[in-house]
Backbone as CSV, one residue per row, in Angstrom:
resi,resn,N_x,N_y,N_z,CA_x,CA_y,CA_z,C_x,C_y,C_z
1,UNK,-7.762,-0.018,-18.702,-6.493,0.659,-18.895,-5.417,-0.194,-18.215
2,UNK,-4.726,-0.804,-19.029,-3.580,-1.334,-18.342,-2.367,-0.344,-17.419
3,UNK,-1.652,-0.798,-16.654,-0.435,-0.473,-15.702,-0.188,0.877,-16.266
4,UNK,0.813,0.279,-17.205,1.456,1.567,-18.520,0.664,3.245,-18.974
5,UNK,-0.324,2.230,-19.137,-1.283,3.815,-19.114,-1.578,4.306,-18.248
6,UNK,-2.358,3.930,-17.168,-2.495,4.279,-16.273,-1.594,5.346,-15.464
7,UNK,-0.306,4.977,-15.121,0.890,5.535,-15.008,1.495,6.684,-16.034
8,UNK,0.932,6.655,-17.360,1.270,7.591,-18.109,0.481,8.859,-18.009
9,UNK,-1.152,8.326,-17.279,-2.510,9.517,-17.494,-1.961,10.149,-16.298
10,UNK,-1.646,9.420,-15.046,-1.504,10.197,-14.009,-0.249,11.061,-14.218
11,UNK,0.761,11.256,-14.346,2.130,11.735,-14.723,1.064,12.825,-15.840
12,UNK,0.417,12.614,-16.705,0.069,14.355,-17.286,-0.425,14.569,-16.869
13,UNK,-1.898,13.986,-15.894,-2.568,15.352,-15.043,-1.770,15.883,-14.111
14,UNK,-0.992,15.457,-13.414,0.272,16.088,-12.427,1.376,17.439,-13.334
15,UNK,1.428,17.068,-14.751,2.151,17.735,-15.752,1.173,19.329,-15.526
16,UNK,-0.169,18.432,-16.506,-1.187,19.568,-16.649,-1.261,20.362,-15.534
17,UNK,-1.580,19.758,-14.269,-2.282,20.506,-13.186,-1.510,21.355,-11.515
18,UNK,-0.012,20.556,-12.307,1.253,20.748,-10.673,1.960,21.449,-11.092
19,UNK,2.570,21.242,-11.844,3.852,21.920,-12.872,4.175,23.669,-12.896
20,UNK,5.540,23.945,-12.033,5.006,25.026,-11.678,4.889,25.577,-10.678
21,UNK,4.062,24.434,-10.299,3.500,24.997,-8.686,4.413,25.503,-7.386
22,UNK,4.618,25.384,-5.958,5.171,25.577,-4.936,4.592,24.351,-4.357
23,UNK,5.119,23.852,-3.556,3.717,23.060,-1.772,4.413,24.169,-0.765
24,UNK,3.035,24.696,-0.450,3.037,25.354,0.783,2.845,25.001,2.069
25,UNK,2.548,23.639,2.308,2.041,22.743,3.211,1.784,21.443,3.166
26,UNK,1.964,20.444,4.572,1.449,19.352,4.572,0.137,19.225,5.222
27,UNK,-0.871,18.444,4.937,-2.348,18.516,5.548,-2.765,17.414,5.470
28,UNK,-3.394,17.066,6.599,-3.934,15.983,7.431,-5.588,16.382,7.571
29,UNK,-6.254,14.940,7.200,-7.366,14.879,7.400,-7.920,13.271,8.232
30,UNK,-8.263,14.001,9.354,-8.803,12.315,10.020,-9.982,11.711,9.566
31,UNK,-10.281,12.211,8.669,-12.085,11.747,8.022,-12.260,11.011,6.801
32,UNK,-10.557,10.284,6.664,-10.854,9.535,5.625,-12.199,8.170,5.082
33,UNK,-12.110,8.084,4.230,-13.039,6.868,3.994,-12.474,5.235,4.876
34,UNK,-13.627,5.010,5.765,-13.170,3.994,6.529,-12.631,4.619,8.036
35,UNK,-12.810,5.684,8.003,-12.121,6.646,9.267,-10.864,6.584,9.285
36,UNK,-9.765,5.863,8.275,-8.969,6.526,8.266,-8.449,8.069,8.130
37,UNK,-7.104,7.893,8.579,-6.784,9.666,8.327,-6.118,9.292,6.956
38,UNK,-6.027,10.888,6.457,-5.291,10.647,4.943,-4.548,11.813,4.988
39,UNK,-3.766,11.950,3.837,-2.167,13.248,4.091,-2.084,13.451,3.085
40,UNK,-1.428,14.462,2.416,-1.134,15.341,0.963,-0.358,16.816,1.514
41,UNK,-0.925,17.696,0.592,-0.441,18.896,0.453,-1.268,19.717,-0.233
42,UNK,-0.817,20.759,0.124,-1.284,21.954,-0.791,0.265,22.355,-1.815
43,UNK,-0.636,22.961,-2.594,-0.021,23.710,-3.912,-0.164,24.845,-4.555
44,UNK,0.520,26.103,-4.549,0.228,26.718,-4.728,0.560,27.334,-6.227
45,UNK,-0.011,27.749,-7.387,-0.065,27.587,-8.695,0.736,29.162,-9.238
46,UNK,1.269,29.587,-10.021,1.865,30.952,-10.192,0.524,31.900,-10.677
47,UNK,-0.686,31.277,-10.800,-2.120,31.926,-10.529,-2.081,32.337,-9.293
48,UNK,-1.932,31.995,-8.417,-2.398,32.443,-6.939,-3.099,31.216,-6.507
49,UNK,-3.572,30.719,-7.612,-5.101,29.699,-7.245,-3.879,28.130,-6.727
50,UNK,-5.185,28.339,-5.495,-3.930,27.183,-4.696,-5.196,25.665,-4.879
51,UNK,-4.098,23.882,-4.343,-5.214,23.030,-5.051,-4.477,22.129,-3.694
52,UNK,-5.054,21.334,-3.388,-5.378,20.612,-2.180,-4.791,19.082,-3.077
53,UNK,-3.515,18.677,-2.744,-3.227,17.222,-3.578,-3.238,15.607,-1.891
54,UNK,-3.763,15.076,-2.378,-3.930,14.004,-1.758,-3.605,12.769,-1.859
55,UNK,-2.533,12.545,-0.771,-1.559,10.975,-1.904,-2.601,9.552,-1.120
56,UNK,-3.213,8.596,-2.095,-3.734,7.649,-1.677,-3.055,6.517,-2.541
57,UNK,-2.660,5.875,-1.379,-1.951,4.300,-2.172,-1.899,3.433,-0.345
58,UNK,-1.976,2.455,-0.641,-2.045,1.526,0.560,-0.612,1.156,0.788
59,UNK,-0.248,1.042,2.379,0.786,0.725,2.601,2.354,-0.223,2.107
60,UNK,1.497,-1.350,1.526,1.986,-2.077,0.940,2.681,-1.649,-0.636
61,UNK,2.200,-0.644,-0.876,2.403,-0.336,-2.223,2.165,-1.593,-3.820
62,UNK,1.110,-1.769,-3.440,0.342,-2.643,-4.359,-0.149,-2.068,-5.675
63,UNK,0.431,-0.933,-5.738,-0.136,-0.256,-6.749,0.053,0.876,-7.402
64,UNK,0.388,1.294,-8.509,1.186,2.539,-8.730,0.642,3.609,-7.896
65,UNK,-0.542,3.835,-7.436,-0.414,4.926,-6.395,-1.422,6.048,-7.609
66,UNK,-1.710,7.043,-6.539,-2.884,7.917,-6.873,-2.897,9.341,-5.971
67,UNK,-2.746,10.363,-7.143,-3.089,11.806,-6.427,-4.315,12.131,-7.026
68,UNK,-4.864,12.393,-5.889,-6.467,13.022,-5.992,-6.043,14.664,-5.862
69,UNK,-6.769,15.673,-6.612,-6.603,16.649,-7.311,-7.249,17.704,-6.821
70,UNK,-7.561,18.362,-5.680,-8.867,18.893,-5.604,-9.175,20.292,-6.075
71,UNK,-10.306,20.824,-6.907,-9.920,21.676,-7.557,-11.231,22.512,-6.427
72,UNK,-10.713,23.703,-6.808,-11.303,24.595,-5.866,-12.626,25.247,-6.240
């Protein structure tokens, strides 16, 4: 998948799966892979049903960047 797409799939699962939503919070986890810590949010959906979003991209920004989704 080139750049373009890539960037286009993520932008609809965020469509599909955020859209809508609230963030009710920021959340910190020190147990990242590598022992890093990692940071996101919660979201809360006009379901009630709330989803745990997780921003991973490296400092440098080398890369369009990535929300991990977590579904409950």
């Amino acid at each position: 998948m080139n750049d373009n797409a890539y960037v286009q799939a993520q932008a609809m699962t965020i469509a599909q799966q955020l859209v809508g939503g609230t963030i009710t919070q920021a959340v910190v986890a020190a147990d990242g892979e590598y022992g890093d810590a990692n940071f996101g949010f919660e979201v809360r959906l006009p379901s009630g049903e709330t989803k745990t979003v997780w921003v991973l991209s490296d400092p440098e920004g080398n890369g369009a960047g990535f929300l991990e989704i977590e579904m409950p």
